[in-house]
N, C-alpha and C positions, 0 to 999 in steps of 0.2 A: 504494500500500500504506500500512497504518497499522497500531497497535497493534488498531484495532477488529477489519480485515479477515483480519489473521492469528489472533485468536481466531475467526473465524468458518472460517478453514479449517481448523483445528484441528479444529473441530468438526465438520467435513464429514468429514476425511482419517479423523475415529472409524468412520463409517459407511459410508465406501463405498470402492470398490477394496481394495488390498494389506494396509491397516493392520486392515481391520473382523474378518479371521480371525486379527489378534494378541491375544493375550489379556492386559487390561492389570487387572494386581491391584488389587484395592479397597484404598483405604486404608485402613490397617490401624487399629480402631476409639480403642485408646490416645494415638493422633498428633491422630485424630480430636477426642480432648477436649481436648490438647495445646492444639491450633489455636484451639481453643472460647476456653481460658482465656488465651491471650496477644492475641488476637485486640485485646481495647485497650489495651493496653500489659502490665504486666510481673505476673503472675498471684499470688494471696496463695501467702505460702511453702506456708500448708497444703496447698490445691489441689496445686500441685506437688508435694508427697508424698506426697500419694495418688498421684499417677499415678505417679511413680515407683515408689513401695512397690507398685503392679498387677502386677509382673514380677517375679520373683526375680531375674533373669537381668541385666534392666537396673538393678535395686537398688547391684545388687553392682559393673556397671559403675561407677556414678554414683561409688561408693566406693572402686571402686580408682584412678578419675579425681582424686579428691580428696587420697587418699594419693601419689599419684604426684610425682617432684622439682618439677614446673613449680611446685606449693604450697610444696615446702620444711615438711611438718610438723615436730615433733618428738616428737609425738605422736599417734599412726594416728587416723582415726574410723572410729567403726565400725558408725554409726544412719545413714540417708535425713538426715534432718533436721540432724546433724553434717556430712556432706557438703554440703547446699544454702548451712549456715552457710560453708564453707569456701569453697569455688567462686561464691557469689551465682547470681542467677537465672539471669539471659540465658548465661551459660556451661554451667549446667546445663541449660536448653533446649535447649541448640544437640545436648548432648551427650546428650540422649534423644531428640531429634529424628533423629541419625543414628543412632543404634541402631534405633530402630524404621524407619525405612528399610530400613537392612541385612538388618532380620529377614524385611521383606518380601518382599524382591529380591533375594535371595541368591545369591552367584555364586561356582558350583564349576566353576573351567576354566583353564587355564592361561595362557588367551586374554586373562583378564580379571587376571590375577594383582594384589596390591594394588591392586585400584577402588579402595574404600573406604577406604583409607589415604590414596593419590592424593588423590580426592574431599575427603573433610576438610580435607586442607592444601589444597587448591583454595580450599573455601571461607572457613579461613583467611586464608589472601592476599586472597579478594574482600573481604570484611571489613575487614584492613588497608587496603587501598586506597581503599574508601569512609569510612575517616575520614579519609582526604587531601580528599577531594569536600565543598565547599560542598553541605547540602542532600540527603545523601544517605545515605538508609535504611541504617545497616551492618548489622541484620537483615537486610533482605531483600536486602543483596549476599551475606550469608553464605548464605542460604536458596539462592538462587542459583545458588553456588559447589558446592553439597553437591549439586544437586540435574539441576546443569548437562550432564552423560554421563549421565544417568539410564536413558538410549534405548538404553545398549548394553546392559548386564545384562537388560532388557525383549527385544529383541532376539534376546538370547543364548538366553535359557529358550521363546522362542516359534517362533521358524525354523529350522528346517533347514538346515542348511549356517553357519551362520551367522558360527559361531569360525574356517571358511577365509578367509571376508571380510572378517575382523579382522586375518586374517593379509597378505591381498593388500593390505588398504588401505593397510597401514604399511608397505611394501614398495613399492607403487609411486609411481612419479616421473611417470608421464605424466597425472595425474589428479588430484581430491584425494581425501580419506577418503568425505565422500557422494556422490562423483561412482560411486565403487568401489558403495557401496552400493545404491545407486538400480540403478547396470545389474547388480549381482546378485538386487537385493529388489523394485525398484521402490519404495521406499523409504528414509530415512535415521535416524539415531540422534535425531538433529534436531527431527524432525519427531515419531518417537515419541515422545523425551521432553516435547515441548512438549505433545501429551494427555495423557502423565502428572500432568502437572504441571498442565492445566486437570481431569483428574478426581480428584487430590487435593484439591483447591479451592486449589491454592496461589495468591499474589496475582496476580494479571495479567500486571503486567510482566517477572514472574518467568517463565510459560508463555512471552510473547513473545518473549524475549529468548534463552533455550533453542532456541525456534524457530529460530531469527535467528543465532545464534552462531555459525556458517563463512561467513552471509552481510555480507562488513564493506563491501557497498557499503552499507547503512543507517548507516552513520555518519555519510554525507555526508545522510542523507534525513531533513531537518526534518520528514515527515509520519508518523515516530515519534516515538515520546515523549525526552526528552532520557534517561530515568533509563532506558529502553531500550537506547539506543545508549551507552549509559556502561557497564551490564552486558555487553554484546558486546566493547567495547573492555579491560573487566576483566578477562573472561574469558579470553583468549589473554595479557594481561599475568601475571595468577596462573597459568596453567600454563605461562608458562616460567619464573616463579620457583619452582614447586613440582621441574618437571623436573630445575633447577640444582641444588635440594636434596639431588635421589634420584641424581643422577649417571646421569641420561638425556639422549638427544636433543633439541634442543629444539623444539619444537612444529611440527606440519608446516608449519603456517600462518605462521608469525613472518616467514621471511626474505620473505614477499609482503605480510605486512599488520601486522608489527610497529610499523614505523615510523608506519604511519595511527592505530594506537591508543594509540602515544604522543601521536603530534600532539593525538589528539582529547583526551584525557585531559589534555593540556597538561604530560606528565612527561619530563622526562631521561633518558635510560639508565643516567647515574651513582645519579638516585636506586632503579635495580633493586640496584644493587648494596649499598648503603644498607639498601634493601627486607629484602634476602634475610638480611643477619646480624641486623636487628631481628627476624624470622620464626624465626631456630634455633631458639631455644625451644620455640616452639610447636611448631614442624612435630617437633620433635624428640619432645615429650610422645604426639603423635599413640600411641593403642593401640585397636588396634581387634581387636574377638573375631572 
């Protein structure tokens, strides 16, 4: 296996068997320009106010993001262009970037209760964690992060039965969460996310590593990419610091593969906890409509 061979199954798993009758949303055309404009680095503020000013809805986010304590104003803004002054770009990116996902993929269930919350501070912590990494994109660990369970809300809106096997999966001990999946769908979250994520055009390693993310024997497997298996081993490190946040369980995964993606990552457990009170803030700011 490589990063080549799992985009090429991704691409197959679109068209034939279980996945080809899921119906995966077009990316929605705002994200679409989004992409266009950060695509080589960091987009003119104008650009980026136009797409933000294209939505009422995420205008006003942008704004109440800006007003909100993490800024500390002391006096509100109340224009697009006052908020991208307050927050700078890649924050405001990050933060239309997940709106218009949300808006795509919207998820009414109680199966799915705070995704999106979740998700954020997911991607959060991926972020944080890639500026500890020599070398490593924290765009696109945040992209990552946000973008990583994407398979379940797609999932959710397309299958039948689906919110019971969300329910069995976290309930049972004899199996893991895609194992659950697979013998009820013939499919996993996994997998659908990683089409998502190759037919939004997200980056590559981004689709791979979504793929990839319950499987942590590639950690050991040089014939991925290294910034592959560095997303995989983020990914279970940011959702047990997000969990410790929200006063949840901690990840199914952890007490089996915790330790291999500290190892791989080369981090301490002392500095999770280090992690987690540098993170209040943010996770705390988290407001999602």
């Amino acid at each position: 296996m490589s990063d080549a061979s799992v985009e090429t199954e991704l691409d197959r798993a679109r068209t034939r068997g279980p996945v080809r009758d899921i119906v995966i949303p077009p990316c929605p055309e705002l994200l679409r320009r989004l992409q266009e404009a950060t695509a080589h680095g960091d987009p003119e503020p104008a650009t980026l106010e136009a797409i933000a000013s294209a939505d009422v809805a995420m205008a006003a986010a942008l704004i109440r993001q800006a007003n909100g304590p993490l800024y500390g104003l002391r006096t509100p803004v109340t224009t697009v262009g006052q908020a991208l002054t307050v927050m700078g770009v890649r924050p405001a990116v990050r933060l239309l970037t997940g709106f218009l996902t949300r808006q795509a993929l919207q998820v009414h269930s109680p199966a799915l209760a705070h995704f999106w919350e979740t998700s954020t501070r997911r991607a959060i912590a991926c972020e944080h964690i890639g500026l500890q990494l020599y070398g490593m994109d924290t765009g696109l660990a945040y992209t990552f992060g946000l973008f990583c369970h994407v398979g379940l809300p797609v999932l959710l809106r397309g299958v039948r039965g689906y919110a019971a096997t969300i329910t069995e999966a976290l309930a049972r001990k004899d199996r893991t969460f895609t194992q659950t999946e697979n013998a009820n769908h013939r499919t996993d979250h996994a997998v659908v996310g990683g089409i998502v994520a190759r037919a939004w055009r997200l980056p590559p390693p981004v689709a791979v590593a979504i793929r990839l993310h319950h499987d942590f024997t590639c950690l050991e497997d040089t014939r991925f990419s290294e910034t592959v298996r560095h997303l995989v081993a983020m990914a279970l490190i940011a959702d047990r610091l997000v969990l410790l946040h929200e006063g949840v369980a901690e990840p199914q995964d952890w007490a089996a593969h915790g330790a291999a993606c500290l190892r791989h990552l080369q981090v301490g457990e002392a500095e999770l906890d280090y992690w987690l009170d540098a993170l209040h803030p943010a996770f705390e700011a988290v407001q999602v409509d």
